[in-house]
C-alpha positions in Angstrom: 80.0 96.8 125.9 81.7 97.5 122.6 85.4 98.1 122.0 87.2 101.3 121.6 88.1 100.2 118.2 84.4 99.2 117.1 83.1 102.8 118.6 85.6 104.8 116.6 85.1 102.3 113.5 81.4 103.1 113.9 82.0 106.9 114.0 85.1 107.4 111.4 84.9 104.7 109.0 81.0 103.4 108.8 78.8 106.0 106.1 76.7 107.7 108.3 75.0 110.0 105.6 77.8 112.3 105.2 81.5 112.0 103.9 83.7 108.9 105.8 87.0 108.8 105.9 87.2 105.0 104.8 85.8 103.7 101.2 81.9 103.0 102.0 81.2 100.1 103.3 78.8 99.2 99.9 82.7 99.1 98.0 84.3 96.8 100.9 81.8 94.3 100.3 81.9 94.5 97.0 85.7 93.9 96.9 85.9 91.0 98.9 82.7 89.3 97.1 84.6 89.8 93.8 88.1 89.0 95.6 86.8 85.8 96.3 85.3 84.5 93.2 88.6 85.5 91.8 90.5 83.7 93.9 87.9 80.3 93.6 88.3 80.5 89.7 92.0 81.2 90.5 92.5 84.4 87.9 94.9 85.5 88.7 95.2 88.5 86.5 91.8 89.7 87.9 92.8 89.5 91.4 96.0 92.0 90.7 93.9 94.2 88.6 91.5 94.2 91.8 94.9 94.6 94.3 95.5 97.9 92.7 91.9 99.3 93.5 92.1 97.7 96.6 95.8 99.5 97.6 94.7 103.0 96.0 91.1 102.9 98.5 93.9 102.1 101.5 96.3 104.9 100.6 93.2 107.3 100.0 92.1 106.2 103.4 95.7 106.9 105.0 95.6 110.1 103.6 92.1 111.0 105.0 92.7 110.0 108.1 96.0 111.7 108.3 94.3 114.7 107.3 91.6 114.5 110.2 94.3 113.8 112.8 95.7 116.9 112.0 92.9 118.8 112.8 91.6 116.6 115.5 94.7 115.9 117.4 93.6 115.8 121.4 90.5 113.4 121.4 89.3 110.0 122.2 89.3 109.0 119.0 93.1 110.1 117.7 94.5 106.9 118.6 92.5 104.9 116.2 93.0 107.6 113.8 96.3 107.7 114.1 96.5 103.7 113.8 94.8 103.5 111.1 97.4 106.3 109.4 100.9 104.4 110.5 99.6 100.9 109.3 98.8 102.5 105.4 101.1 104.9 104.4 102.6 107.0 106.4 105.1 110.9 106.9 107.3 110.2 110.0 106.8 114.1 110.8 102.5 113.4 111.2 103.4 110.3 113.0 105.2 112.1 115.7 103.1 115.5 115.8 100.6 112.9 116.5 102.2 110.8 118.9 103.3 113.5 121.3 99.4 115.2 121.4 97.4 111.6 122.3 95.3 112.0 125.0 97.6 110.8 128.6 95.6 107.6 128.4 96.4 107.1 124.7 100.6 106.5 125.6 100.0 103.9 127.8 98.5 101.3 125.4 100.3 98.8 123.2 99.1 100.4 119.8 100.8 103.7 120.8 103.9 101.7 121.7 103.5 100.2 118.5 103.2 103.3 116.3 106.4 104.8 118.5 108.5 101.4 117.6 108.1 102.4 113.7 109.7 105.7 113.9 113.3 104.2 115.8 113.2 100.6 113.6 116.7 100.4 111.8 116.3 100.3 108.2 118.7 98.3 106.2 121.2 100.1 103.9 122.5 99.9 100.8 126.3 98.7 101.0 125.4 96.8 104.5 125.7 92.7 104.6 121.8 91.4 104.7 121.0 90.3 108.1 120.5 86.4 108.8 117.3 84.9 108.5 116.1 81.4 108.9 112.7 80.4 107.9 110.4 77.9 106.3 108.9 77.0 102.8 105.7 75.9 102.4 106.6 72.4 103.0 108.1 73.3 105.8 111.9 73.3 105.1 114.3 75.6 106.7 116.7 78.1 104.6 119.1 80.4 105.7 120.4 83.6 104.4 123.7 81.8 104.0 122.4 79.3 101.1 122.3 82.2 98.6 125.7 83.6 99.0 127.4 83.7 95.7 124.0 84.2 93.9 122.7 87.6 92.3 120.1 87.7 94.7 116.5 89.8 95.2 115.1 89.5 98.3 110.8 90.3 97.8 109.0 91.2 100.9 105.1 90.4 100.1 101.8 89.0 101.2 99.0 87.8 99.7 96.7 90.9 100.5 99.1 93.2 98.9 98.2 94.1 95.1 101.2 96.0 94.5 103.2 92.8 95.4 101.4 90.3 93.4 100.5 93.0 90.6 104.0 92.8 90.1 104.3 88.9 89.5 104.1 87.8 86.4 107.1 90.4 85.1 109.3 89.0 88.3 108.4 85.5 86.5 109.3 86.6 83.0 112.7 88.1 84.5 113.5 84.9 86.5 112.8 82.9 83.4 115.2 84.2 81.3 118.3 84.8 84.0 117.6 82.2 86.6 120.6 79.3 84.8 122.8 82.5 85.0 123.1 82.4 88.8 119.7 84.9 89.1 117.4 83.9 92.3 114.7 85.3 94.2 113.7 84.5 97.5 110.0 85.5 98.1 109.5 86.2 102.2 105.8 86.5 103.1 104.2 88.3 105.8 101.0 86.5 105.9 100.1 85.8 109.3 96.9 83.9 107.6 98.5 80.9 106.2 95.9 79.5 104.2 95.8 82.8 102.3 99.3 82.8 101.7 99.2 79.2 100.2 96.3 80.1 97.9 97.9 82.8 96.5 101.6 80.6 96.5 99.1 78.4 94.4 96.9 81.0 92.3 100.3 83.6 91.4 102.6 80.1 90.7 105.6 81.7 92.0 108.5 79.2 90.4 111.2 80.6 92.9 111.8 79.8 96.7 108.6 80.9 99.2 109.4 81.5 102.3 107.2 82.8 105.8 107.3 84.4 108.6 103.7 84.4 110.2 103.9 86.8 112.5 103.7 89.6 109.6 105.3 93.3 110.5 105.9 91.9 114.2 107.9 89.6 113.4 112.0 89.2 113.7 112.6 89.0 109.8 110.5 92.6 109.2 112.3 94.3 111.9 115.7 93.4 111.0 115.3 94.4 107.1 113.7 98.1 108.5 110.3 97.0 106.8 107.5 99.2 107.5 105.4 98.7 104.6 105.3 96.0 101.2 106.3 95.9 98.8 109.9 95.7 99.5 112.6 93.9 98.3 116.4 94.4 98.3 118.9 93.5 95.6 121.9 91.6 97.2 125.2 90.5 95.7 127.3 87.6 95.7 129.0 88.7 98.8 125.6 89.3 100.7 125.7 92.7 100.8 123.0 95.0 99.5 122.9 96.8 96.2 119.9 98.6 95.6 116.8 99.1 97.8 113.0 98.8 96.2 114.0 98.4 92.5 111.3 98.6 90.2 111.0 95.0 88.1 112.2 97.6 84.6 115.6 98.5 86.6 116.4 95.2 87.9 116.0 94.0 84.1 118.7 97.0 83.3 121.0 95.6 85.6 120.4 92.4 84.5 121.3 92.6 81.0 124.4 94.6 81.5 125.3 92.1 84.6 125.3 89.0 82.3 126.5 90.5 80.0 129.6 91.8 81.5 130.4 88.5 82.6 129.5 87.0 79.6 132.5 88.6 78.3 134.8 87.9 80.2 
């Protein structure tokens, strides 16, 4: 008998001659035959060029099936619509409408318990002391939160599937370049749960800053305590450990940067 999941799949996502609400099939394949050639001749300016197609056919997806929950709130199938909406992108104000007309059966399994847990997580804010993690490098070595204290520090939230993330690489590497013997670091946390993936990529991107992992992704201890819902992500933290700005794009954080070393420069 097939799954619920492989049913609705079948129905919502798979082109059945008519408008889907997921990218055809014929551009999936496409992706990941070209995603892994990329990643075999390890270019790795090809693979974030394909990330960014990748993440604009997910939010597109998110959006359509956001759209058709809407309309379609009360059936068998608005779970897995609904699912497939929280894990993309997501408006808190669809998630609930959502949540409170599933079908009776719908509130009793662990996805909808899931979706519910994202609405009450507590997101960290700016001004608070980062909370502490402990986790491992590729290697296997254990660092704390507590090693970086004193340090300008950014704290990136990634995983090897996300193109945004890794799109956003090679800047993060000139910037860490040229302010890292000033007292810059950046701690990379992964949410791979694959961890072969997330070494290929470690070795394909050549991240020259600390790596670190938490395998089990968006369930895991690290996500929840940081509020993160979706990657990228990364918070800005001070010297003191406490949090100065929240999602920075790479051409802010280079602002603040130059005026931060400079200041002290002069002094």
């Amino acid at each position: 008998m097939k799954s619920y999941w492989t049913v609705c799949y079948a129905i919502l996502a798979k082109p059945n001659g008519s408008k889907t609400l997921s990218a055809s099939d014929s551009i999936r394949k496409s992706y990941w035959d070209e995603y892994a050639e990329l990643n075999r001749t390890k270019d790795s300016a090809g693979l974030q060029k394909l990330g960014v197609i990748w993440d604009s056919l997910r939010r597109e997806d998110s959006k359509n099936y956001g759209n058709w929950l809407l309309k379609n709130p009360n059936t068998d199938m608005s779970l897995f619509a609904l699912e497939r909406y929280a894990y993309f992108l997501y408006d808190t104000a669809v998630v609930k409408q959502g949540l409170s007309a599933l079908p009776t059966w719908a509130t009793a399994t662990t996805t909808y318990n899931n979706i519910k847990k994202k609405l009450t997580v507590n997101k960290l804010k700016l001004g608070e002391t980062i909370p502490h993690f402990s986790l491992p490098d590729a290697s296997g070595r254990v660092f704390q939160s507590a090693d970086f204290r004193g340090k300008l520090l950014l704290i990136d939230f990634w995983a090897s599937w996300c193109g945004p993330c890794r799109k956003a690489h090679p800047a993060l590497k000139k910037l860490y370049a040229a302010y890292k013997k000033q007292g810059f670091e950046i701690v990379s946390i992964s949410l791979d749960e694959n961890d072969a993936a997330w070494r290929k990529a470690l070795s394909t991107d050549e991240l020259p800053w600390l790596n670190l992992i938490d395998a089990k992704g968006f369930a895991g201890k690290i996500a929840e305590a940081y509020g993160v819902l979706s990657i990228p992500a990364s918070y800005r933290v001070d010297s003191n450990g406490k949090v100065t700005a929240i999602n920075e794009q790479v051409e802010e954080l280079k602002l603040l940067l130059d005026a931060y070393f400079k200041s002290k420069s002069a002094l």
